[in-house]
LUMPA-297500 format. One record per residue (C-alpha): x, y, z. Coordinates in steps of 0.05 Angstrom, whole numbers, plus 5000, padded with zeros to 4 digits. Layout:
REM residues N
XYZ/...
//
This chain:
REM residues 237
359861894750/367361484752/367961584680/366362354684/370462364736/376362004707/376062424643/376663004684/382762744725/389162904713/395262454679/394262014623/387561864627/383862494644/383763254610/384363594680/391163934662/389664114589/383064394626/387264784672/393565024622/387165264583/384465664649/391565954661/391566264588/384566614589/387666874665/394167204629/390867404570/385367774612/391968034665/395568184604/390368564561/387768994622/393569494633/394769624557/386869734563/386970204616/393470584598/390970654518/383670874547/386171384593/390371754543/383971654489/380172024550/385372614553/385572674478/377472784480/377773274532/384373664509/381974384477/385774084409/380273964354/385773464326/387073034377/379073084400/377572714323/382772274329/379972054395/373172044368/375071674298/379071154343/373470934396/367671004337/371270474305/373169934358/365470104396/362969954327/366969444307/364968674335/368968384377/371567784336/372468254259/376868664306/381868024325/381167784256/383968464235/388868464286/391067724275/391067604201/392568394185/397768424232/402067874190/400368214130/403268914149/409268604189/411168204121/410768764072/414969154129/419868554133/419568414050/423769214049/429368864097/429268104073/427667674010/422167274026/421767384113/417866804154/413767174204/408167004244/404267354299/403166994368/395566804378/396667104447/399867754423/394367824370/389167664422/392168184475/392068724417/385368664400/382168584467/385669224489/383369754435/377269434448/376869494522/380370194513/375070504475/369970334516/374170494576/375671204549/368371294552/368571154625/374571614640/372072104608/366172144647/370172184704/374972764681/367773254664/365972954732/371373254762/371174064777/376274504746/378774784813/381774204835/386574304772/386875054789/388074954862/393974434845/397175034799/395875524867/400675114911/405975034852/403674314823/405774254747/400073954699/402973264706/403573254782/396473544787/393772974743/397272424784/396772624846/389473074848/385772834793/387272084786/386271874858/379372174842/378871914775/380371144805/374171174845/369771534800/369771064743/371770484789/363670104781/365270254708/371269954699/369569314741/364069144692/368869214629/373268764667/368068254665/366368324597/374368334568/374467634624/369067224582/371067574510/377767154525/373566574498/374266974423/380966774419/379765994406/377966134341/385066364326/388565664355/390666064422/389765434476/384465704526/378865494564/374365404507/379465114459/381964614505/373664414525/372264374451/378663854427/376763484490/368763464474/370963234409/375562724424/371062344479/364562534455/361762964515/360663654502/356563754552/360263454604/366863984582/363264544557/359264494630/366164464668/367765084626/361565444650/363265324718/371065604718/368266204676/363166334732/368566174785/372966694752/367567214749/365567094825/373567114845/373867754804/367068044842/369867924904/376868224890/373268834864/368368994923/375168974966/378469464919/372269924916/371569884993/379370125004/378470614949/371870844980/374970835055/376571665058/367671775041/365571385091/371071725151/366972395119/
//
């Protein structure tokens, strides 16, 4: 029990603040990937249900993929293809151009079009959910498109796909754990070089377990607070 405890410690002798450097990366790479996610997967949602065949395929083509696509091809295409195409782009400007893509930014990318697509499925329930006279009733009392969308629709919206979104949350919150595969110092990463170096896995990977679970039980709680202040205007009906 000492010696667990003093290779969890922090300083010299312990892995306590690699442990939690790692935690603080899976936090901002989760923070960080969500509003891309949500922003990309709206729009997706819009393009589906515009009345443009175009933009409808697009949409389509663009969530068949990523839905289809596993998780970990998609960063590896992201990652690796990303300093491909940025190198032939930079080869047209300079001879022979040094360029490499953050882990992190790679990371971000990929989790977002992935959370996006699945997250345009969700908004897009939400918009058919929706009746049209609430966007002909904004255009009665002189509401262009775009203030009827923000101000109508997406209040609505929020709370309609709200339960949705808070389960992709917790799935883009442990696919953060992909990311040690491309040398980007998270949870995992930081259990696995420690495992390896003193020879407990299970004493690392466990403490892993735990601040994923903690995570995911901070995140329930935020959520059920959110829902319940989104929620507040049924229940005074």
């Amino acid at each position: 029990m000492d010696e667990a405890l003093t290779l969890l410690s922090f300083g010299d002798q312990g892995w306590g603040d690699t442990i939690a450097a790692g935690t603080l990366v899976t936090i901002s790479l989760a923070l960080a990937s969500l509003p891309f996610g949500l922003i990309f997967g709206f729009f997706v949602a819009l393009a589906k249900d515009s009345s443009e065949p175009s933009l409808r395929r697009a949409a389509e083509i663009y969530t068949t993929i990523f839905r289809g696509l596993p998780e970990l091809l998609t960063l590896f295409i992201v990652f690796f293809g990303g300093q491909i195409l940025i190198r032939q782009i930079a080869t047209l400007l300079v001879d022979d151009p040094q360029i490499e893509v953050s882990s992190f930014v790679a990371g971000m990318v990929a989790l977002s079009v992935v959370f996006s697509s699945y997250a345009s499925e969700a908004f897009l329930s939400g918009l058919k959910a929706i009746p049209q006279g609430q966007y002909e009733g904004g255009s009665a009392i002189g509401l262009t498109r775009v203030q009827t969308m923000w101000l109508i629709v997406l209040p609505q919206l929020i709370r309609l796909t709200l339960p949705a979104l808070s389960n992709l949350w917790m799935i883009l919150l442990k696919e953060t754990a992909l990311v040690s595969v491309i040398g980007l110092p998270d949870i995992l990463r930081e259990a696995g070089i420690a495992a390896r170096v003193t020879k407990e896995p299970f004493l690392f990977f466990g403490v892993s377990c735990m601040i994923y679970l903690v995570l995911a039980i901070a995140s329930s709680v935020i959520l059920s607070l959110i829902d319940s202040r989104v929620r507040r205007g049924e229940a005074a009906q």
